[in-house]
C-alpha positions, 0 to 999 in steps of 0.5 A: 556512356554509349550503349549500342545495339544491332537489330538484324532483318533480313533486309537490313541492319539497324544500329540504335545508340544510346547515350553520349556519342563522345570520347571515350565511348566512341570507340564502342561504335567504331569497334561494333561498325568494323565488327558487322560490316561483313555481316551487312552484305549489301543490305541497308544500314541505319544508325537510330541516334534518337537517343543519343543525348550528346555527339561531340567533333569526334562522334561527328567524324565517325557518323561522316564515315559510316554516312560515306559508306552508306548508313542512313540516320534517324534523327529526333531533336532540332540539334541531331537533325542538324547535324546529320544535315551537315554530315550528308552535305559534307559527305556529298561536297567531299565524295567527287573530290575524295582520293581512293580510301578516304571517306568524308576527308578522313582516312579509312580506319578508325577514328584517331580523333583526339579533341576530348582525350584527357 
């Protein structure tokens, strides 16, 4: 299960996760992203995943896609601040060879990640 909450200021937009970023839950944060994005109106985005107790390959793929669009993350725990290093760095690697609307190497849009459907 994943819990997302949106925390609003006027100069940004928080969103802390709870839970396992993990199929099929993923969906709920792509869902709440795509929902809020025209409320950020150029604040900054964080996404606080300290309490996230699991990311799978496809959680990772949206996080690269929010990094790309310019969230930053907070992370507590050796595996998540690993795994938001590697996020930055691919999205930095990717985003001079990016073609227009793809982020990260992924087509803009939701997730169509299906490694842990059953």
């Amino acid at each position: 299960m994943l819990r997302v909450t949106i925390c609003e200021t006027p100069h940004e937009q928080q969103f802390v996760l709870e839970g396992k970023l993990t199929q099929p839950w993923i969906a709920e944060l792509e869902s709440a992203w795509e929902r809020s994005r025209n409320e950020r109106q150029g604040r900054r985005c964080l996404i606080d995943l300290s309490g996230t107790t699991a990311i799978d390959p496809c959680g990772k793929q949206v996080l690269a896609r929010m990094s790309s669009e310019g969230a930053q993350f907070i992370a507590k725990g050796i595996a998540t601040m690993h795994l938001v290093e590697d996020i930055q760095r691919a999205c930095v690697q990717h985003a001079g060879n990016a073609a227009p609307g793809r982020h990260c190497g992924r087509p803009d849009g939701p997730s169509t990640c299906k490694a842990h459907e059953k």
